[in-house]
Biopython code that builds the backbone (N, CA, C, O; Angstrom):
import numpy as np
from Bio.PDB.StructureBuilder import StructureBuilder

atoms = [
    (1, "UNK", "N", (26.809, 54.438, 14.006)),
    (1, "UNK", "CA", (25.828, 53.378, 14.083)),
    (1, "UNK", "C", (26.392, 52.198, 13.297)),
    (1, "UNK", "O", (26.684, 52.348, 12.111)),
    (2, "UNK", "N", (26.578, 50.846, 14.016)),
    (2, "UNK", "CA", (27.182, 49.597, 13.201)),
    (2, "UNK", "C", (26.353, 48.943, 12.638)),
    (2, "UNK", "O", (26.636, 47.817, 12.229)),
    (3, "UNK", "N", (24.788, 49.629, 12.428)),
    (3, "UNK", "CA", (23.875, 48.267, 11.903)),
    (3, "UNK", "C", (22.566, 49.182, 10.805)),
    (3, "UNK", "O", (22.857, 50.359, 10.597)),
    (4, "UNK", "N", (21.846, 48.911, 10.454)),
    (4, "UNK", "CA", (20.965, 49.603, 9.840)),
    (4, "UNK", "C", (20.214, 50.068, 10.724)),
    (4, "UNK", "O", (19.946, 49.637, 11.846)),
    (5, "UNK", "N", (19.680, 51.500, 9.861)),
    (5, "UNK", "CA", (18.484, 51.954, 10.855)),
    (5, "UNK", "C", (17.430, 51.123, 11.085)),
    (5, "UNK", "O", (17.404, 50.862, 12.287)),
    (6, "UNK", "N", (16.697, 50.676, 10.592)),
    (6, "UNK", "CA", (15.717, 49.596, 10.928)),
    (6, "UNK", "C", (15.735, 48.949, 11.632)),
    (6, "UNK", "O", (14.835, 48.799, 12.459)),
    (7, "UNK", "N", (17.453, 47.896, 11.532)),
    (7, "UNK", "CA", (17.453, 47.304, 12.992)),
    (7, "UNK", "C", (17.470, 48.006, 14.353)),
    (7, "UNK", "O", (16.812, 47.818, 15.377)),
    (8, "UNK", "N", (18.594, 49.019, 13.982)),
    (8, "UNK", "CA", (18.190, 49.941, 15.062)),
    (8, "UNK", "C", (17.448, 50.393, 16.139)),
    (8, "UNK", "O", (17.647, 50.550, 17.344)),
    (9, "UNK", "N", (15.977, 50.657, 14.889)),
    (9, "UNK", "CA", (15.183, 51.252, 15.355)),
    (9, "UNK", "C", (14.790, 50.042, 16.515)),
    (9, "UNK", "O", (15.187, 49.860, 17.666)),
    (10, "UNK", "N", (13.360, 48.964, 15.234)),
    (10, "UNK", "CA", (13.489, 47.573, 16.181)),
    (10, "UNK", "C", (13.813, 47.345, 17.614)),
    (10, "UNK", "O", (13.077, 47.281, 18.599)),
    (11, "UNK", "N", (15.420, 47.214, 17.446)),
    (11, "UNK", "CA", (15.843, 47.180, 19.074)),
    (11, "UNK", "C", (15.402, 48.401, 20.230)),
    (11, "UNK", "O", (14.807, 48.185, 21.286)),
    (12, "UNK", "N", (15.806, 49.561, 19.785)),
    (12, "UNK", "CA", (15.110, 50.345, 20.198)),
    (12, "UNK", "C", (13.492, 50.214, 20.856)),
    (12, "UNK", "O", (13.349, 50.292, 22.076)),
    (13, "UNK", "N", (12.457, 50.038, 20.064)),
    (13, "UNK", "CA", (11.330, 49.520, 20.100)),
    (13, "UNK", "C", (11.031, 48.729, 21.142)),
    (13, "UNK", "O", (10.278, 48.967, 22.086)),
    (14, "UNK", "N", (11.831, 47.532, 20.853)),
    (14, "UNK", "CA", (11.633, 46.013, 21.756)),
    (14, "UNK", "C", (12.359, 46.523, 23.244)),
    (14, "UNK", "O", (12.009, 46.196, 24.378)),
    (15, "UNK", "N", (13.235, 47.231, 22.930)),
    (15, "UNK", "CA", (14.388, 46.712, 24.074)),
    (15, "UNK", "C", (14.483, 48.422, 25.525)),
    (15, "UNK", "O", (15.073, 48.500, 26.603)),
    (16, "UNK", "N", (13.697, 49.336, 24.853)),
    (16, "UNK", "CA", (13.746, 50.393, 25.510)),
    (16, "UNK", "C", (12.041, 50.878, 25.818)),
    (16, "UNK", "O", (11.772, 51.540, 26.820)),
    (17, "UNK", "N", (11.186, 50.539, 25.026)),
    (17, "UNK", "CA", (9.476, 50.738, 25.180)),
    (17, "UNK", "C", (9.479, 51.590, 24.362)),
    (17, "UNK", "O", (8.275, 51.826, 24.264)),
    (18, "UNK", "N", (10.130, 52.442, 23.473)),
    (18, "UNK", "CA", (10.079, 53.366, 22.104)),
    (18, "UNK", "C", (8.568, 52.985, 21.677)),
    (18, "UNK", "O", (8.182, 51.816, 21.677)),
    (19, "UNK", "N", (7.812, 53.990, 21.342)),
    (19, "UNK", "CA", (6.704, 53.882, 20.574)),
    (19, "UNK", "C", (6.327, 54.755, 19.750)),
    (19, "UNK", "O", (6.651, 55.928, 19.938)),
    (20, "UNK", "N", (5.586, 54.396, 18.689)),
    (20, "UNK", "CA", (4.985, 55.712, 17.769)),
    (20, "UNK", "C", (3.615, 56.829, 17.781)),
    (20, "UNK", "O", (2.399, 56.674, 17.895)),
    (21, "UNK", "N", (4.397, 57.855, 17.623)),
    (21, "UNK", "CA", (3.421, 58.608, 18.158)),
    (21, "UNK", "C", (2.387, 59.364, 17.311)),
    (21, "UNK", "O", (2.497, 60.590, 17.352)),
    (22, "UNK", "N", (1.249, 58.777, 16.431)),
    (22, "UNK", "CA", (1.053, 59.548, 15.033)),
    (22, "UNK", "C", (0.042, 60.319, 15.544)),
    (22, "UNK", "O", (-0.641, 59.947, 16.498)),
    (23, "UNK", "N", (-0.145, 61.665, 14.820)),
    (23, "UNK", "CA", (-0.355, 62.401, 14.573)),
    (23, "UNK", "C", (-2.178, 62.377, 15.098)),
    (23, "UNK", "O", (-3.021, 61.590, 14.666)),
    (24, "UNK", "N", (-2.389, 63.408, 16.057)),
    (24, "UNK", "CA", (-4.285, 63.002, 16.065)),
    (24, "UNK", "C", (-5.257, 64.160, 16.149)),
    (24, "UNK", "O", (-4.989, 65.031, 16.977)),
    (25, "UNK", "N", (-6.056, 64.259, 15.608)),
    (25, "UNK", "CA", (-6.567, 65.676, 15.611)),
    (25, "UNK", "C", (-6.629, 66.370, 16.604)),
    (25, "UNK", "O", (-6.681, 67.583, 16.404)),
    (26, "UNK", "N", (-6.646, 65.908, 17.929)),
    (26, "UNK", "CA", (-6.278, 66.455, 19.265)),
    (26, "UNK", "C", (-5.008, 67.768, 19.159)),
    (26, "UNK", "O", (-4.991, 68.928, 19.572)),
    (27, "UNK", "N", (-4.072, 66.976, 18.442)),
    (27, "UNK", "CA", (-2.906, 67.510, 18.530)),
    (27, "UNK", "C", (-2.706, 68.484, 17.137)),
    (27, "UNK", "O", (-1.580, 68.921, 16.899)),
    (28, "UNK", "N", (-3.668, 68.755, 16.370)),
    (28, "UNK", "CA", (-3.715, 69.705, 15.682)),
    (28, "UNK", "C", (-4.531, 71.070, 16.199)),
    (28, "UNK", "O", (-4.184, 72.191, 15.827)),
    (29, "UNK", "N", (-5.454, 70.881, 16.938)),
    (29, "UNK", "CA", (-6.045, 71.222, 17.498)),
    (29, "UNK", "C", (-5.069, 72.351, 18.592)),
    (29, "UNK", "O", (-5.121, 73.581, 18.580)),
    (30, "UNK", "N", (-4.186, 71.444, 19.514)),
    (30, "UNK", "CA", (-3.603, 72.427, 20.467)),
    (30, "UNK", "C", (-3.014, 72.720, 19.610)),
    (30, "UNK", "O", (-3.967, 73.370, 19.180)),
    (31, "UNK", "N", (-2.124, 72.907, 18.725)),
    (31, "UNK", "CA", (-1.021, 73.309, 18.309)),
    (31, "UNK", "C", (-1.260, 74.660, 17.520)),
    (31, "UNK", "O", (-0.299, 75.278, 17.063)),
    (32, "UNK", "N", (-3.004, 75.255, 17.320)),
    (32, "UNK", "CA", (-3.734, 76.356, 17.284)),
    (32, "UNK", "C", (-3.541, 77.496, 18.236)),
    (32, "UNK", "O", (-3.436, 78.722, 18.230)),
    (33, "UNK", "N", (-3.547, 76.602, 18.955)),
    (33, "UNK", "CA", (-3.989, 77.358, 20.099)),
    (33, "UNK", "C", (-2.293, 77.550, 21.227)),
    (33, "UNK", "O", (-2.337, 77.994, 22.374)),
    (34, "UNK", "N", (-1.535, 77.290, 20.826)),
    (34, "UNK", "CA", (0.028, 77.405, 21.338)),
    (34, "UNK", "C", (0.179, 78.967, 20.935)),
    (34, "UNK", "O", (-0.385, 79.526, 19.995)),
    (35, "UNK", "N", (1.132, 79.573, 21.929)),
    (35, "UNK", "CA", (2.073, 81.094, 22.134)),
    (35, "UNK", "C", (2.673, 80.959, 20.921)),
    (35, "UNK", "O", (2.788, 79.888, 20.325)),
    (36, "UNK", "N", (2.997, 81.850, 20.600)),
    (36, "UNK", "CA", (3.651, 82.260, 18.804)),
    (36, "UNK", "C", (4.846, 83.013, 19.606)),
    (36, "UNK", "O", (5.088, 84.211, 19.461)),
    (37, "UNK", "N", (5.581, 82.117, 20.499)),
    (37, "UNK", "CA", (7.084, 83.092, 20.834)),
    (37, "UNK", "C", (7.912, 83.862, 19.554)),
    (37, "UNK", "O", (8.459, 83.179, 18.688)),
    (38, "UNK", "N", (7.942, 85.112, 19.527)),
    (38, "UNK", "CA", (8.834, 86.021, 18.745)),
    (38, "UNK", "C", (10.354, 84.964, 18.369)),
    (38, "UNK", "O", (10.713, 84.902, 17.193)),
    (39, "UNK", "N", (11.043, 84.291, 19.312)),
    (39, "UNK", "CA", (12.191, 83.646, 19.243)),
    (39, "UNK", "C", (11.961, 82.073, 18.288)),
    (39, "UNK", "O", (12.889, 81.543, 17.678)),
    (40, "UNK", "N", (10.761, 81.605, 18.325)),
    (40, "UNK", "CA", (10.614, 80.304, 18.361)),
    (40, "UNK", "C", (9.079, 80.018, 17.396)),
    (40, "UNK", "O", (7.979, 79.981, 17.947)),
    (41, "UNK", "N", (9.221, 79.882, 16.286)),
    (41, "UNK", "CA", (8.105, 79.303, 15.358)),
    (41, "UNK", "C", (8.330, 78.302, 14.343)),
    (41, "UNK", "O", (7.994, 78.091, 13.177)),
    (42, "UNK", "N", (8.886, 77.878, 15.060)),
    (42, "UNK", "CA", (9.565, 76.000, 13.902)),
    (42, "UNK", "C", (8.358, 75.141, 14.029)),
    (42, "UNK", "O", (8.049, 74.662, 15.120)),
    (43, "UNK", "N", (7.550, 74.896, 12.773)),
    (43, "UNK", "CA", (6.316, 74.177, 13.066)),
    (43, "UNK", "C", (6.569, 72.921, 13.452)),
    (43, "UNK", "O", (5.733, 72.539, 14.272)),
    (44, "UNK", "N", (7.513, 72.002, 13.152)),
    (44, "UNK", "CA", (7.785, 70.548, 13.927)),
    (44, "UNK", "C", (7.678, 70.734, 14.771)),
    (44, "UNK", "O", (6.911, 70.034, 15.431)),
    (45, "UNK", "N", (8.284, 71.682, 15.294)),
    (45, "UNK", "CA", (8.841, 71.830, 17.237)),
    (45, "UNK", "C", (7.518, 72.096, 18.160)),
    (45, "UNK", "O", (7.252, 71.700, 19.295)),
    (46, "UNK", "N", (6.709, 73.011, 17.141)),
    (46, "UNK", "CA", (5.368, 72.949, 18.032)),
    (46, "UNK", "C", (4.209, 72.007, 17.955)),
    (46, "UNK", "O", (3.321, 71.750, 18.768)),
    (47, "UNK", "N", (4.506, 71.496, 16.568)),
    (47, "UNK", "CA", (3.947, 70.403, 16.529)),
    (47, "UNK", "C", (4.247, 69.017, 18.213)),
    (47, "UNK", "O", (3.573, 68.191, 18.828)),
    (48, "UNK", "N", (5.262, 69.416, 18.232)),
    (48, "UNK", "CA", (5.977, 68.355, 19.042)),
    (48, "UNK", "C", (5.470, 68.679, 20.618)),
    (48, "UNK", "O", (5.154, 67.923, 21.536)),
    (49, "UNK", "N", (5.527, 69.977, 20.525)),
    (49, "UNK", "CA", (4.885, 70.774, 22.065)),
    (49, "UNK", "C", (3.698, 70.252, 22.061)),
    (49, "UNK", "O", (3.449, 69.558, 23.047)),
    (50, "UNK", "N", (2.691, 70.377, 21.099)),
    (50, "UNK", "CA", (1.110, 69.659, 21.356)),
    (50, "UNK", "C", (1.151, 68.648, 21.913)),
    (50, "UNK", "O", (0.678, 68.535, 23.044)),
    (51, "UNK", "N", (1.781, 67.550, 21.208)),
    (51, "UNK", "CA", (1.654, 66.389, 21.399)),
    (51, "UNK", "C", (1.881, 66.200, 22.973)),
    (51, "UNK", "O", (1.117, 65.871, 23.880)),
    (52, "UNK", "N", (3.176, 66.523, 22.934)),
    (52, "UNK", "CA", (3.587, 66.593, 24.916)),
    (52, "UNK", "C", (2.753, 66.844, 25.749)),
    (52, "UNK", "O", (2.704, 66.176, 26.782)),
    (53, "UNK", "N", (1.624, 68.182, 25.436)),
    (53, "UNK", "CA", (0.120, 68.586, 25.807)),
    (53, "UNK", "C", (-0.379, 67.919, 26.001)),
    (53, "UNK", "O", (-0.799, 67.933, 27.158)),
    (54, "UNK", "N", (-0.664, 67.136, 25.419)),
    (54, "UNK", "CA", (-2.092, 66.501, 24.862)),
    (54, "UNK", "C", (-1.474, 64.647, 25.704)),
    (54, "UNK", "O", (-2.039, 64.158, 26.683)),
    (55, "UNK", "N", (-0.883, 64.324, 25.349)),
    (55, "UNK", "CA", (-0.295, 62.844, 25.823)),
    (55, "UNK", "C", (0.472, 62.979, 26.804)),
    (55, "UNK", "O", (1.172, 62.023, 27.138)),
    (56, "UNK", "N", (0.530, 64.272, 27.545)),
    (56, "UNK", "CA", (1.435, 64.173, 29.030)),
    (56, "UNK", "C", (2.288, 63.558, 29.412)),
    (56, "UNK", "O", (2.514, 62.921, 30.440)),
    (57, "UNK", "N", (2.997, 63.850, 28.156)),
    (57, "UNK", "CA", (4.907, 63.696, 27.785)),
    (57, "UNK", "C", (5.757, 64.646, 28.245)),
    (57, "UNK", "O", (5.492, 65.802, 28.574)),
    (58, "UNK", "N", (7.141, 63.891, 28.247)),
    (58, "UNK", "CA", (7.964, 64.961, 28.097)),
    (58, "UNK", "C", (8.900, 65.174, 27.048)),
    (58, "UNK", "O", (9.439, 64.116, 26.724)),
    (59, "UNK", "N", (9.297, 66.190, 26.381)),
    (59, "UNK", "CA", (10.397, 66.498, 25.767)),
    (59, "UNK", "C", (11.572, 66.121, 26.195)),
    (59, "UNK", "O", (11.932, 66.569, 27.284)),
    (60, "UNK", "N", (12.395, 65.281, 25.517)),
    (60, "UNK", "CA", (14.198, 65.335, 25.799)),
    (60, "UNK", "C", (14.691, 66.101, 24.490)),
    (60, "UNK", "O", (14.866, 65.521, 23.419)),
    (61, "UNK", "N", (14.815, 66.930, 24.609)),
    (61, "UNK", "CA", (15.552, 67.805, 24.071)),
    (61, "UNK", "C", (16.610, 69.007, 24.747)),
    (61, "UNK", "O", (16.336, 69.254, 25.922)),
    (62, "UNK", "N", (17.808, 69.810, 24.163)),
    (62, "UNK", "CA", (18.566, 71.035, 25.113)),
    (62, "UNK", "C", (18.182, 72.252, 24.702)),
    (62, "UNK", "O", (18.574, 73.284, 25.246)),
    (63, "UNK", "N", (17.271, 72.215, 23.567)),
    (63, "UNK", "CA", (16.292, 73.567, 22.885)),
    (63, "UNK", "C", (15.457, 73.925, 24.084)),
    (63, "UNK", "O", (14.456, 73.408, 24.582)),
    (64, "UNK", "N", (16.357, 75.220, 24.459)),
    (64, "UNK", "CA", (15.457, 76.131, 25.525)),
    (64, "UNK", "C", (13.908, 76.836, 24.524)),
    (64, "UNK", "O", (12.784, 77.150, 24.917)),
    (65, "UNK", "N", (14.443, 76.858, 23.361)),
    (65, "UNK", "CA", (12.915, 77.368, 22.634)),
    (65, "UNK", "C", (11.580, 76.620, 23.297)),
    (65, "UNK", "O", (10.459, 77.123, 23.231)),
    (66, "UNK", "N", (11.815, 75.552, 23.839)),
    (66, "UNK", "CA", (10.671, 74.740, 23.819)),
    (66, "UNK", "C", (10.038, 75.100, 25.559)),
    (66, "UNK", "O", (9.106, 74.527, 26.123)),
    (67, "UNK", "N", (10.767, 76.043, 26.013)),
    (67, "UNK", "CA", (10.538, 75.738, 27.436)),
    (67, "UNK", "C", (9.260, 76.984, 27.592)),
    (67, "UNK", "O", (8.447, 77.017, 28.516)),
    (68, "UNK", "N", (9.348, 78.168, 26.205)),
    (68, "UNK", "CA", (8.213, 79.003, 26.001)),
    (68, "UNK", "C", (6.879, 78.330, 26.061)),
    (68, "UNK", "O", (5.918, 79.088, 26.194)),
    (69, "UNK", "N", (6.627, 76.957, 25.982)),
    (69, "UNK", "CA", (5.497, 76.362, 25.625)),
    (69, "UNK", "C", (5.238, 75.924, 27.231)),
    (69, "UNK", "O", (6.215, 76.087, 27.962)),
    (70, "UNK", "N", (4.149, 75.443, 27.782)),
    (70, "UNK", "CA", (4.189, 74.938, 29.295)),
    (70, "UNK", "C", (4.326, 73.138, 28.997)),
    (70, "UNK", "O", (3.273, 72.556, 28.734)),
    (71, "UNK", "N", (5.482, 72.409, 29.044)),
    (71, "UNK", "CA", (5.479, 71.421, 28.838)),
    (71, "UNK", "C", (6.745, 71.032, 29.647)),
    (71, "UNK", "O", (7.697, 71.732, 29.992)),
    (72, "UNK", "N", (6.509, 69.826, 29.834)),
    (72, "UNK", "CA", (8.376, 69.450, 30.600)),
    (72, "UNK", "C", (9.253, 68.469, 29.690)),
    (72, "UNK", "O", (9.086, 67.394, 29.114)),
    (73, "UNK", "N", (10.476, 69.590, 29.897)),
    (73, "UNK", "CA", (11.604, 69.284, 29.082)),
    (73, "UNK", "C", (12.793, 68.482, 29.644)),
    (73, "UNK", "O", (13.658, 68.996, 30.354)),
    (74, "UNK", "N", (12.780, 67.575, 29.388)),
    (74, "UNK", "CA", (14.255, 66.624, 30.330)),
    (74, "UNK", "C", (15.695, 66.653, 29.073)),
    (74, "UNK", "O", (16.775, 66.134, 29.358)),
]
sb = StructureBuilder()
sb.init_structure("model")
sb.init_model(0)
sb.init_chain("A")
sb.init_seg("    ")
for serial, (resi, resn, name, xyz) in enumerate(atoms, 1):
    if name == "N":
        sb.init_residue(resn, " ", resi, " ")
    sb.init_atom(name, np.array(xyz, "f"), 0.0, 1.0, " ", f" {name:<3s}", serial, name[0])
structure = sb.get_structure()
């Protein structure tokens, strides 16, 4: 990276539609109620599965862990 994260980010932001995604009780909520895969209990990661739930996202990630959850992964 040739510049600071901040600017980074910024461009990112402005220049790609990047947005923030905070946290909403919705998404604490599913993340109750998510499969407890034997392979896969990284609370970010399911944290991250809710959200996808709930805001009818997708994951870009190559973590097949995530594909235990019903969400779409690109």
């Amino acid at each position: 990276m040739n510049q600071p994260f901040d600017i980074f980010w910024q461009t990112c932001y402005k220049k790609y539609g990047f947005r923030l995604l905070p946290l909403e009780p919705s998404h604490t909520i599913t993340v109750c109620n998510l499969p407890y895969p034997t392979n896969h209990r990284d609370p970010f990661d399911r944290m991250l599965a809710a959200q996808a739930l709930c805001e009818n996202i997708q994951i870009v990630s190559a973590d097949e862990s995530f594909d235990a959850y019903v969400i779409s992964r690109i």
